[in-house]
N, C-alpha and C positions, 0 to 999 in steps of 0.2 A: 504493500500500500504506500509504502514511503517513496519506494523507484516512481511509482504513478503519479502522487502528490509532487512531488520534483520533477518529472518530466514534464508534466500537464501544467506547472506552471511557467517553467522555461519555454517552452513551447510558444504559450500563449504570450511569453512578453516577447518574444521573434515575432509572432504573428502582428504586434503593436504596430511593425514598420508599415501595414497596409492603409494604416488611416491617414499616412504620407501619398502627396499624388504622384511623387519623385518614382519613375518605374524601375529606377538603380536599385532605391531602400527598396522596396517593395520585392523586389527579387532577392535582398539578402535575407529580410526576412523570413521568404519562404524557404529558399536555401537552408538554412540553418535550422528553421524549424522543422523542416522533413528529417534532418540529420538526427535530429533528437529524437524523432520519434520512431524511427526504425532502428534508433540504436536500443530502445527500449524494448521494439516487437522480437530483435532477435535476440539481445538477453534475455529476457522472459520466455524464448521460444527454443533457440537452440542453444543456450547457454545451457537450458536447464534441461534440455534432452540429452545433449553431454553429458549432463552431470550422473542421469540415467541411466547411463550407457557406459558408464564408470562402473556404476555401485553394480550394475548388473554384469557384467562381464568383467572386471581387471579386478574391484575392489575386495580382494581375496583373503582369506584367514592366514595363519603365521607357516602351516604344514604347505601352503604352495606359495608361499614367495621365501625369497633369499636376501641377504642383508646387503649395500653393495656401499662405499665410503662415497659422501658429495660435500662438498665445501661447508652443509651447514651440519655437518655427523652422519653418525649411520642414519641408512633409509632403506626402509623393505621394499622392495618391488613385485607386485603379483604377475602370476605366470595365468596363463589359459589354455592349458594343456588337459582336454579332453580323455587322456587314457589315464589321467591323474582323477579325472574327476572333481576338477578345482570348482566347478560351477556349485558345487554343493558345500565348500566350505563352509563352517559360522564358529562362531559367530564373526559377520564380518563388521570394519570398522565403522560403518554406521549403523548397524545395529546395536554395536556397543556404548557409542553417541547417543543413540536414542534409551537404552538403558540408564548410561549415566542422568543422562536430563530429568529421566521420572525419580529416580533417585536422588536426584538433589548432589549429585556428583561431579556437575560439570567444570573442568578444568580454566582455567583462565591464561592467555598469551600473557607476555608481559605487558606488552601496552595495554591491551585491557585491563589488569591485574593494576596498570598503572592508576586508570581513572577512574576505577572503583576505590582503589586504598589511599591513593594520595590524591588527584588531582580534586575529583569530588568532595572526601573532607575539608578541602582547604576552601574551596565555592561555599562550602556550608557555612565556616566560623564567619561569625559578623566582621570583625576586624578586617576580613580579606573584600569581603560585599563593599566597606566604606574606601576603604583602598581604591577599588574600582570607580568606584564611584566617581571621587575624584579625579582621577586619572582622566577620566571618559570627558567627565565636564569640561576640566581643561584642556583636552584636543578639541572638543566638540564646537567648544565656542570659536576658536579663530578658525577652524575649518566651515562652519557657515559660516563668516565672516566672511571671506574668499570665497563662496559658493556664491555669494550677492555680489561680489566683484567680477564675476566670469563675463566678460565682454564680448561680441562678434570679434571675429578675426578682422587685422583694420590695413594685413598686405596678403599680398598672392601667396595661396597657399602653394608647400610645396611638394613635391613629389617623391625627390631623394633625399637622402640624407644629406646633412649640413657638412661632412665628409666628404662627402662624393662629389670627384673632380667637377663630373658635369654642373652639377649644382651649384658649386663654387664660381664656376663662372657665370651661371643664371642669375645666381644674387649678386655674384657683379656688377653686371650689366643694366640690372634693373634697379639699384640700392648706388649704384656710385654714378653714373651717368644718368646726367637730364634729357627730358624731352627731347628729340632732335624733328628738323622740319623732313627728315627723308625718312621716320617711323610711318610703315604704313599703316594711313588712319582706316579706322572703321565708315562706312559710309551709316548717314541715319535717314531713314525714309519717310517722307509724309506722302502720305497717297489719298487719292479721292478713288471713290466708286466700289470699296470695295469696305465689307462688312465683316462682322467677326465670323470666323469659323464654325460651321455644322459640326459638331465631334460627335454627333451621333451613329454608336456604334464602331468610338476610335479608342481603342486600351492599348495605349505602349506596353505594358506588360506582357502581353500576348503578339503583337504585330505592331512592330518600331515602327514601319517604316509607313504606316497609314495614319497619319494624323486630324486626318478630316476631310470634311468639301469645301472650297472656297465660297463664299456666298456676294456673287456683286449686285449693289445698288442698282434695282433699276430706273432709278430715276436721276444716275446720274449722265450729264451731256458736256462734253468740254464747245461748249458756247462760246460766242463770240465776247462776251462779259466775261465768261469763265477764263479765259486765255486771258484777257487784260487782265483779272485776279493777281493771275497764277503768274504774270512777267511782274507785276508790281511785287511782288512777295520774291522774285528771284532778281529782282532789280535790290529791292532792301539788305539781301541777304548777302549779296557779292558786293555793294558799297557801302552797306553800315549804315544807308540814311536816317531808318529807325529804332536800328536793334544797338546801340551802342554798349550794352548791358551784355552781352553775347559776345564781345571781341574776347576774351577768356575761354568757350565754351566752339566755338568754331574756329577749323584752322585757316591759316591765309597761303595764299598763294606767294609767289617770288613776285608777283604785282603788289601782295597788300591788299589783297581781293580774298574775300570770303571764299573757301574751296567749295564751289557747288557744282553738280552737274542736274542742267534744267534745259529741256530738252525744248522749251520755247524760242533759244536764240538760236537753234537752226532749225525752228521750223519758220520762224520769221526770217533768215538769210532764204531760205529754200522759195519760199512767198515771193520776198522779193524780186528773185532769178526768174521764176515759173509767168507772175501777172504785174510784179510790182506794186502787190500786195502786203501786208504784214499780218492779217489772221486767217486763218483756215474756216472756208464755208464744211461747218458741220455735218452739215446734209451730201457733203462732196467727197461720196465714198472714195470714188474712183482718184481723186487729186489727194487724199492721203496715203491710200495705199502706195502709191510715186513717191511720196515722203517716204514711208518705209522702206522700200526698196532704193532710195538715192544715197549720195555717201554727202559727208557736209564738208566745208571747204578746206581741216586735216585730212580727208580723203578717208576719213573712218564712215564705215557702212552704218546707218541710221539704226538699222534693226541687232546690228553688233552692238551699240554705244549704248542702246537705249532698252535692253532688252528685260532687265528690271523696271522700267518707268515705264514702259508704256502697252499695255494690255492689251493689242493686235491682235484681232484671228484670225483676218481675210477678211470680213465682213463689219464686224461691228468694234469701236474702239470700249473696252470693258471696266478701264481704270486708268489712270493716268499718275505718275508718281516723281518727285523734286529730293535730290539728294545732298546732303552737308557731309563733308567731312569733320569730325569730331575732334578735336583740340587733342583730348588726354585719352581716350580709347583706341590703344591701337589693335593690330590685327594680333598681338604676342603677348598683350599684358592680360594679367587677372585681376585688378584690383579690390579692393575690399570693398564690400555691398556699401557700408557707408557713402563712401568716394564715386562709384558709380549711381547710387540714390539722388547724390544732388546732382551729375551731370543731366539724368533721366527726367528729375521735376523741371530744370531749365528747360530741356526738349518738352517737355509737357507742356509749358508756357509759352513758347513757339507754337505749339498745334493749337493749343487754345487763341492766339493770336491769330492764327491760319482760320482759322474755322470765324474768327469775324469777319474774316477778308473777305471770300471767297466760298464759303457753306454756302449763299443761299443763290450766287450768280451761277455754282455749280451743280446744284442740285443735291448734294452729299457732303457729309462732315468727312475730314481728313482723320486719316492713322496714322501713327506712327511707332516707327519700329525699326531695329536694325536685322540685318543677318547673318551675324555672324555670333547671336545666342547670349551675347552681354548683358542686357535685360534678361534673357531666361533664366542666367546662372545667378544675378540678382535678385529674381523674385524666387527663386530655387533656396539661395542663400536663409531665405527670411524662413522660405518653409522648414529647411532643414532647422532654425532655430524654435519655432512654435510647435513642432511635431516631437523635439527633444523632450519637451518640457508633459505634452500630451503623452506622448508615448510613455515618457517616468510614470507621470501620474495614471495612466489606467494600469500598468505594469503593477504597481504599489497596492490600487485596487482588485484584481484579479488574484493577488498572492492574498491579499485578507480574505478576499472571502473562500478559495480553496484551502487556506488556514483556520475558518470557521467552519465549514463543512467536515473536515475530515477528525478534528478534536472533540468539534462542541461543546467548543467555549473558550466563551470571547471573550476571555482575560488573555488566555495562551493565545489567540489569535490577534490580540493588539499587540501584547509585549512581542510577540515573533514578528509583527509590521514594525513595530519599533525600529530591532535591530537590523532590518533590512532600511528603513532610511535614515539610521546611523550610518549604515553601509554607504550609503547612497553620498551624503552630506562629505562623507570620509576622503571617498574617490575623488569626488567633483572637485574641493578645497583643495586636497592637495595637487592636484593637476593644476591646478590654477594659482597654485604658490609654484609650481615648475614651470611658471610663464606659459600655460597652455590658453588658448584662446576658444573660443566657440566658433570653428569651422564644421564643414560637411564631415567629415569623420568623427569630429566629436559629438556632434549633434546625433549622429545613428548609433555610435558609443554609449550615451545617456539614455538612451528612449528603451533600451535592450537593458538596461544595467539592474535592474531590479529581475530580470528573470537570471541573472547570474547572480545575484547576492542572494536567492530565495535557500538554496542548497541545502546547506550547513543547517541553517537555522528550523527547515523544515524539519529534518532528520529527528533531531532531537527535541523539537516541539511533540511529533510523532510517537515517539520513545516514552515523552512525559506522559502523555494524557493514555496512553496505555499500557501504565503500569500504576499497582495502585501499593497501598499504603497512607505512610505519612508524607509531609513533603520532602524530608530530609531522603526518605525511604524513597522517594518516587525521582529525587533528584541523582542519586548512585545508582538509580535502575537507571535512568536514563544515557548517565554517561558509561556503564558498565556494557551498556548495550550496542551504542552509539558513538561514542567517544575514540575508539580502533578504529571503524571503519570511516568515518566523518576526517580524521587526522589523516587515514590513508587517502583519502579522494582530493585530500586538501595540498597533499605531497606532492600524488602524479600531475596534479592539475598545475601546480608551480612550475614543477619539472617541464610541461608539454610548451607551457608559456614560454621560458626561456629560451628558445633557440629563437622566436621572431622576433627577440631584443638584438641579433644580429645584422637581421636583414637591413638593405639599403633603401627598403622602398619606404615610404615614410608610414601608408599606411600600417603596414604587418609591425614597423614597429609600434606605431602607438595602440596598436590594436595587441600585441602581444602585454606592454607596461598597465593599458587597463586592465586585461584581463587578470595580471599578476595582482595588480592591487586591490582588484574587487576581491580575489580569491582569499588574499590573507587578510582583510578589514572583515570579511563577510566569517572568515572562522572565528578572529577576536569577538567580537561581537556575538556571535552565535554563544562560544563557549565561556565566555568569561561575563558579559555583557546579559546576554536573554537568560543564562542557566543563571546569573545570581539575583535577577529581578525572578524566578523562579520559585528560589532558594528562600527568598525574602516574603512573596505573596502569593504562591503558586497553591493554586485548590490543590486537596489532600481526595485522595480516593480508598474507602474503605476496603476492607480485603473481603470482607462479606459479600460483598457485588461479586469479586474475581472468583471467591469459591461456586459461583452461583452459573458466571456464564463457563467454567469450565465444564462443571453437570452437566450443564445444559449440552453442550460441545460432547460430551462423552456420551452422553443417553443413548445416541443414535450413533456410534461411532464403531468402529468394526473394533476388536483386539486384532491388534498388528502380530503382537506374539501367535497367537493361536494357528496366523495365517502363516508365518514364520518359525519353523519347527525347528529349527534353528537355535534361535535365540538362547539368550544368557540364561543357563539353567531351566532353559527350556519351560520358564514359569514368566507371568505376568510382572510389568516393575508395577513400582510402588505405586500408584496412585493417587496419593498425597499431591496437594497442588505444590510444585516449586514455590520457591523463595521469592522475593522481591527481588533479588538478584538476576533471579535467570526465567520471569515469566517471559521474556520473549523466546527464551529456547524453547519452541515449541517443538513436539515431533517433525521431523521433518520431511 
């Protein structure tokens, strides 16, 4: 029940990443939470058929195996030797296991030996409870402290390590040299005629590469009013007459001219050449489609130059669009959401300025937008920040209440939510006193981080509420129980962390440093932390209930001995219920 309760809720805090509209998070997510959960179908399924498949064929009495020296002393090895008859030895050593258990016999490893005799009396004296206590406050406070100081990331996140050649010259490049006028800028689009996207029936998570249907304005006309608009707003925009508040935010040309590409001064030079005209009769298919097809006086082809601005099908013109080159966006930077938010509201104030001009001579309000995803990774940016903070907090809820369900009772299920965002508060502060920032990895790092801190503390939440006695009685069962294998998961799992503190990618490393420190925050807490708010107000369970549900558990149960002729003296064990120490050893 304990592997279920912990898988079921790691799971569900992997599953968090889907309330993200990001189809990146969203895939790791599910990624991660398929892992957990078919690691659980096949330990429960062929781990323990294995185990099976032991006891029934290799797990043999002392008359068919032989002793042989291994690094940790002698060790008997059983044979399957059919003319021996080994398949009928007994007793074997799980039936001797299950002897000793009803007997009240059960042996103890050292580590478990350890947190039954020492660890757990020292949880119980008061002295060691206030110790902690203290202890706890005083990390706890300046680590929320730091947790209220975590900021957006405010430069380009990076890829490799601070080591690595490459990257030594990317923050070069980017950290010691300024702007230069030959960084190729980003272009920014205001377009008419064309409306937001249909995304109906468009999931990046299943099929990237279908993002929707375009939907154009049908009422809009580039008119002979609308063309005046649209040269007066590219006349502003290449001489400054209006926008003087913008020379920061638009680049210039080697004239000291706005960098725009506006596709009105040749079709006015083309005008010109064709009638001696300057606006294009609307209604004059056939004399734009000649525009399309002519080259302008660089001898650059009209449908080459303009092939983003201008919505040609052969027939009918669909949208028309006006380009700036960007000041501080180039085609190689990432800047931090901040720095890109106000370049984005300035271009906001432009459309909105556009859309006085020329909305209603055109028939349709103007968009704007670039293409090369610098807004997307901005408004990405912010998600990844509000989806961190969601994703924690349903994470947080999901562990309470499968902590409520599986004890029944919402003391154990607060104090185990507790310690999980002790856990939580722990990670976050101290990353953020190691100068960590809140970027896209951190941000899908937080939103997961409570289904990694749930582990430890479940185990021996489990342990508690299903062992009964007193509370001191229920607190040694718990760690006697609990306390081996919780310290062993708590080892390998460091152990597994450690190598992606090597790698050069930046992710795997900060993704290995979180994992290490959720791991060891989430044991502190679990066993020193939950087990002495335990220790201190933890419900007591009578043993009267426990003699009552074993009855009940026996009434209808077969005698394993009877079926087993085998068995230790061939007679029934004791039937006395175990100890508080060993009611989880049940038959097994």
């Amino acid at each position: 029940l304990a592997m279920l309760i912990t898988s079921a809720t790691t799971c569900a805090a992997f599953l968090c990443c889907l309330a993200t509209p990001i189809p990146g998070t969203q895939a790791f997510g599910i990624f991660a939470a398929l892992v957990i959960l078919f690691d659980y179908v096949f330990v429960m399924s062929m781990y323990c058929t294995a185990v099976m498949v032991y006891h029934n064929r290799f797990d043999k009495g002392a008359r068919c195996s032989f002793t042989v020296p291994t690094p940790c002393g002698p060790s008997q090895c059983g044979c399957c030797i059919e003319e021996d008859n080994c398949s009928k030895a007994s007793p074997t050593t799980t039936e001797k296991a299950l002897s000793a258990s009803h007997a009240n016999q059960v042996g103890h490893d050292k580590v478990e030996n350890f947190f039954r005799t020492k660890f757990a009396p020292m949880i119980l004296k008061p002295i060691t409870r206030v110790v902690i206590l203290v202890i706890s406050i005083c990390w706890l406070i300046p680590a929320v402290y730091y947790v209220f100081k975590l900021e957006p990331t405010r430069k380009q996140e990076q890829f490799l390590a601070d080591s690595h050649p490459l990257q030594k010259a990317i923050t070069t490049v980017n950290e010691q040299f300024g702007a230069s006028s030959e960084d190729v800028a980003i272009d920014i689009y205001y377009v008419w005629g064309v409306n937001d996207l249909d995304r109906n029936g468009a999931n990046p998570l299943f099929n990237i590469s279908y993002l929707g249907e375009p939907r154009f304005d049908e009422n809009f006309g580039l008119t002979l009013q609308c063309q005046d608009k649209i040269m007066k707003i590219c006349d502003d925009l290449k001489l400054y007459n209006n926008t003087d508040k913008y020379l920061d935010l638009i680049k210039r040309n080697q004239k000291s001219e706005g960098a725009i590409k506006c596709f009105m001064y040749d079709l006015e030079d083309y005008m010109n050449k064709s009638n001696g005209q300057t606006r294009l009769d609307p209604k004059n298919v056939a004399s734009f489609s000649k525009f399309w097809e002519s080259k302008n006086k660089e001898n650059n082809k009209i449908a080459s130059k303009y092939s983003n601005h201008l919505g040609w099908d052969g027939e009918k013109l669909k949208f028309v669009a006006i380009s700036v080159q960007s000041k501080n966006l180039t085609r190689y930077n990432r800047p931090p959401e901040d720095e890109t938010r106000r370049d984005w509201n300035e271009f906001e104030d432009l459309r909105a300025n556009f859309d006085d001009i020329a909305s209603e001579a055109c028939g349709s309000k103007v968009m704007m937008t670039d293409l090369e995803g610098k807004f997307v990774f901005m408004n990405n940016q912010k998600i990844y920040r509000t989806s961190a903070i969601r994703g924690a907090l349903i994470g947080v809820v999901i562990a309470l209440v499968v902590l409520l369900v599986c004890t029944w009772s919402p003391l154990i299920s607060i104090c185990s939510t507790l310690s999980i965002l002790c856990t939580m508060m722990s990670v976050i502060g101290l990353t953020t006193m190691g100068g960590w920032t809140l970027g896209t990895l951190e941000a899908i790092l937080i939103s997961i981080l409570s289904g990694f801190s749930v582990d430890y503390v479940v185990h021996l939440a489990h342990a508690y509420s299903h062992s009964h006695g007193t509370r001191d009685e229920r607190v040694i069962a718990a760690f006697s129980d609990m306390g081996s294998p919780v310290l062993s998961g708590m080892i390998t799992s460091v152990l597994a962390s450690l190598p992606l503190l090597a790698c050069q990618i930046v992710f795997f490393t900060k993704f290995g440093i979180f994992l290490l420190l959720t791991i060891v925050f989430s044991w502190i807490f679990a066993n020193f932390g939950f087990m002495s708010i335990l220790a201190t107000i933890g419900p007591a369970k009578s043993k009267a209930s426990k003699n009552e549900n074993l009855n009940n558990q026996n009434a209808g149960a077969p005698n394993v001995y009877q079926a087993h002729p085998g068995s230790v003296n061939n007679q029934a064990p004791n039937t006395q219920p175990p100890s508080v120490h060993t009611v989880r050893r049940a038959p097994l």
